[in-house]
C-alpha positions in Angstrom: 21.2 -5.0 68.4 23.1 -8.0 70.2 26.9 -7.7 70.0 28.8 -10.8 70.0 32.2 -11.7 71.3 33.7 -15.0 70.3 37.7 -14.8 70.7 37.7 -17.5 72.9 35.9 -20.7 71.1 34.6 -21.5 74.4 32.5 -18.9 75.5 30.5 -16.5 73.4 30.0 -13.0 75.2 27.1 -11.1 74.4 25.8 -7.8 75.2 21.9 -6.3 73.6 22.0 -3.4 73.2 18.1 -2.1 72.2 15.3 -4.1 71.1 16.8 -7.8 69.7 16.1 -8.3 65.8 15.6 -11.5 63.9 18.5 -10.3 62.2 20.7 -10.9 65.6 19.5 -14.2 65.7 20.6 -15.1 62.1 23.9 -13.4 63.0 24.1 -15.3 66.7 23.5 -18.9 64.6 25.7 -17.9 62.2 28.8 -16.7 64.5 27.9 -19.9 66.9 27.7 -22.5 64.3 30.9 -20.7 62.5 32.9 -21.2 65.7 32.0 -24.4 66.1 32.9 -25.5 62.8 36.4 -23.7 63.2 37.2 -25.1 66.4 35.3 -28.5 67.2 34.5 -26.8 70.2 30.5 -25.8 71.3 30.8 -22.3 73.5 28.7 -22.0 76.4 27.1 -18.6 76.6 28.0 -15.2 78.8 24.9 -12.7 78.6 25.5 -9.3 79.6 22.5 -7.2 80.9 22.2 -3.3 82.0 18.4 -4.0 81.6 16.2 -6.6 80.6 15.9 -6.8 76.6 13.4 -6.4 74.6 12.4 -7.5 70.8 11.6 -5.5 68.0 8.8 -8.1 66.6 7.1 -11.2 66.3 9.4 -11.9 64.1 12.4 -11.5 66.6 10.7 -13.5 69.0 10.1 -16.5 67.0 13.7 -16.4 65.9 14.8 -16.2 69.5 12.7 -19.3 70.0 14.0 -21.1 67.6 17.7 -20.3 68.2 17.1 -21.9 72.0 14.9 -24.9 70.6 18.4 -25.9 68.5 20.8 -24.6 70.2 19.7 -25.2 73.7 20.5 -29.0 73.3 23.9 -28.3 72.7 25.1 -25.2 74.4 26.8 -26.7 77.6 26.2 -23.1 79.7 24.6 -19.9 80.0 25.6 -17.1 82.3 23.4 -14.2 82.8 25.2 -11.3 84.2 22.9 -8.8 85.8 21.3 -7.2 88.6 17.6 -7.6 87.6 15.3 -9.3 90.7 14.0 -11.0 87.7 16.7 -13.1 86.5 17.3 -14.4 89.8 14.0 -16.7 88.4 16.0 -17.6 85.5 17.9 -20.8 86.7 15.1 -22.5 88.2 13.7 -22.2 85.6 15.9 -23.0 83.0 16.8 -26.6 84.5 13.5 -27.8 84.3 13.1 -26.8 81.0 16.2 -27.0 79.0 19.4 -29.7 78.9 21.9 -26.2 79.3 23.3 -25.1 82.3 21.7 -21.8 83.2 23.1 -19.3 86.5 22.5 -16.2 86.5 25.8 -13.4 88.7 25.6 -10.3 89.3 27.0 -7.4 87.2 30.1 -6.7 89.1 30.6 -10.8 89.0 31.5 -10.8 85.1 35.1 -12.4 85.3 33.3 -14.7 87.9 30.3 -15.5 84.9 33.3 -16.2 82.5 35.4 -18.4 84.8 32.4 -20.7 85.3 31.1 -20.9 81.2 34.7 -22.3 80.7 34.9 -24.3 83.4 34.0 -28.0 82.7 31.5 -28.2 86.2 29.8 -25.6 88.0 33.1 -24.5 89.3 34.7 -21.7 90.0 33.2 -22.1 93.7 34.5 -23.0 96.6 34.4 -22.9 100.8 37.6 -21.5 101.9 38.7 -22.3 105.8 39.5 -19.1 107.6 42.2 -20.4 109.9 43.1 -19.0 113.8 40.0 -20.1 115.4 39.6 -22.4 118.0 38.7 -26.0 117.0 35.5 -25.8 118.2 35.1 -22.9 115.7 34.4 -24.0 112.0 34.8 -20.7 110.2 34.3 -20.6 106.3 34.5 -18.1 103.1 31.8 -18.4 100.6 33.4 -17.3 97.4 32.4 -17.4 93.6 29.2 -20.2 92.8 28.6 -22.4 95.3 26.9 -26.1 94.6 25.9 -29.2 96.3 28.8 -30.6 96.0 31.0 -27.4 97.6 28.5 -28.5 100.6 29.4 -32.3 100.8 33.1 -31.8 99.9 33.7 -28.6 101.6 31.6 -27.8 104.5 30.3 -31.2 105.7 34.3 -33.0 106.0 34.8 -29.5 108.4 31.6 -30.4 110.7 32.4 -33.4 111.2 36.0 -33.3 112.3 34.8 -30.6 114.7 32.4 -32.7 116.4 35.1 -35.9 116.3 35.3 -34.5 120.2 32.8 -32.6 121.3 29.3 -32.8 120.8 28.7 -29.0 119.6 30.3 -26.2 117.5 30.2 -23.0 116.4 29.9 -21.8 113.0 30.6 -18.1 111.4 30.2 -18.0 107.5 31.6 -15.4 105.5 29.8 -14.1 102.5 31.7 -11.2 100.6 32.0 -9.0 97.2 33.3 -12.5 95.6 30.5 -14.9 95.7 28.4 -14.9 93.0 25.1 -17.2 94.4 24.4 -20.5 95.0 23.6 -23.3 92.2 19.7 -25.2 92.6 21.2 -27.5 94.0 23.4 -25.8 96.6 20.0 -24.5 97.8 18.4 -27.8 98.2 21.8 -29.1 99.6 21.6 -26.0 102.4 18.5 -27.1 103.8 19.4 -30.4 104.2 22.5 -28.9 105.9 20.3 -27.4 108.7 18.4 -30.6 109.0 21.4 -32.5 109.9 23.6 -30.1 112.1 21.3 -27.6 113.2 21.5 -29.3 116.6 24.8 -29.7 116.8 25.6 -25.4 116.2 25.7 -23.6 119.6 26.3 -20.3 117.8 26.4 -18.7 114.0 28.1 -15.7 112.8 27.3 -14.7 109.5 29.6 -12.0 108.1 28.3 -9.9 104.9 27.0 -7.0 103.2 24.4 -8.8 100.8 20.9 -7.5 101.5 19.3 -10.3 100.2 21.1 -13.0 102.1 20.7 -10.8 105.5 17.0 -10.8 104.7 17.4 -14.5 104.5 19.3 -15.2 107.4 16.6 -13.0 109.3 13.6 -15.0 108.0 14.8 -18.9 108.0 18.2 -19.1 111.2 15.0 -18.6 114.0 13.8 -21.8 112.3 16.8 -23.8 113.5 16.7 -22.1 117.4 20.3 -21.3 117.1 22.2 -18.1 118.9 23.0 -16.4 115.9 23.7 -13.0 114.8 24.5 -11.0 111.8 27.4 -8.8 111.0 29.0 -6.5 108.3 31.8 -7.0 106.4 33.4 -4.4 108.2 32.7 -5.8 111.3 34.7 -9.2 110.9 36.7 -8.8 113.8 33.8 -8.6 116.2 32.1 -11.4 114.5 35.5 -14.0 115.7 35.6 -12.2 118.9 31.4 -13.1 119.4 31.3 -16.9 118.1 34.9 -18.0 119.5 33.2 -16.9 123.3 
């Protein structure tokens, strides 16, 4: 069964629920192509997962298939809301092999999922400064998606007005229950990043609870030889007392 939300023209919520017929599909065309019709307006997509779905048959499949094979070209998003380790793969994925928009948040990030299918970019996401630091300080807040562009419009300006007058800074980055991942692109973006300034950080603080971007931080920082060091959310305090020395 597939549930389907459309009370906002723009974005279409929907939820499976069991193993997906080809009758969802029909009803999915049918309630996407109706909207658009009524409204002039193409909704991006907001998918809802517990689990992974499933399809009852062949038959499902095919009708899947051909839903993303028409609609795909059109469709200007698609946000996957879930936990899964698997549909962390999905975005990759998705722009190499279709024209729409595909990021995957996870399940407590739903409002987040929605804000960004209506957005007209890959916003909601954005660096926010955490002010009363010292200037040779540059201390940000990750918070909702983050892209390439949050990286040359948001973090790079900040680097470089801190080394205006001195020759190295110090960076602490905070990472809490509102950011929602980082776009392809923000990826690529971040590696360049380190490439460029790496030399010019005396000292990073990273600040979050995420497993997965502590088990980052732990296998690629080394790479970059700078004194760095991870702490919890709860530990924030510490973290400006350690990089501001």
């Amino acid at each position: 069964m597939l549930n389907i939300d459309i009370d906002d023209p723009r974005v279409a919520i929907l939820r499976p629920d069991g193993a997906l017929t080809a009758r969802d599909f029909d009803a999915l065309e049918q309630a996407i192509d109706g909207s658009i019709n009524a409204h002039d307006v193409v909704p991006s997509l907001v998918i809802l997962l517990d689990r992974l779905p499933h399809w009852e048959s062949l038959a499902a499949i095919g009708r899947h298939v051909h839903f993303i094979e028409v609609h795909g070209r059109v469709v200007p998003k698609v946000a996957v809301v879930g936990d899964s380790p698997l549909l962390a793969l999905l975005p990759a994925l998705a722009d190499r092999l279709v024209a729409t928009r595909l990021r995957r948040f996870p399940a407590d990030q739903r409002a987040a999922a929605i804000a960004w299918a209506r957005a007209e970019g890959d916003d909601p996401g954005r660096i926010e400064v955490i002010e009363g630091l010292p200037r040779d300080v540059v201390a940000v807040r990750l918070v909702g998606l983050i892209t390439a562009e949050d990286y040359r419009d948001g973090l790079e300006p900040l680097i470089e007005a801190a080394l205006a007058d001195r020759e190295r800074v110090k960076l602490l980055v905070e990472i809490g229950d509102d950011f929602a991942g980082f776009s392809p692109g923000a990826a690529v973006e971040d590696l360049r990043f380190g490439l460029r300034h790496a030399r010019h950080v005396a000292r990073l603080a990273l600040v979050t609870d995420s497993g997965w971007i502590r088990a980052a931080a732990r296998l690629f920082v080394p790479m970059w030889d700078i004194d760095s060091r991870l702490f919890g959310l709860a530990e924030r305090e510490a973290a400006m007392a350690w990089v501001r020395r």
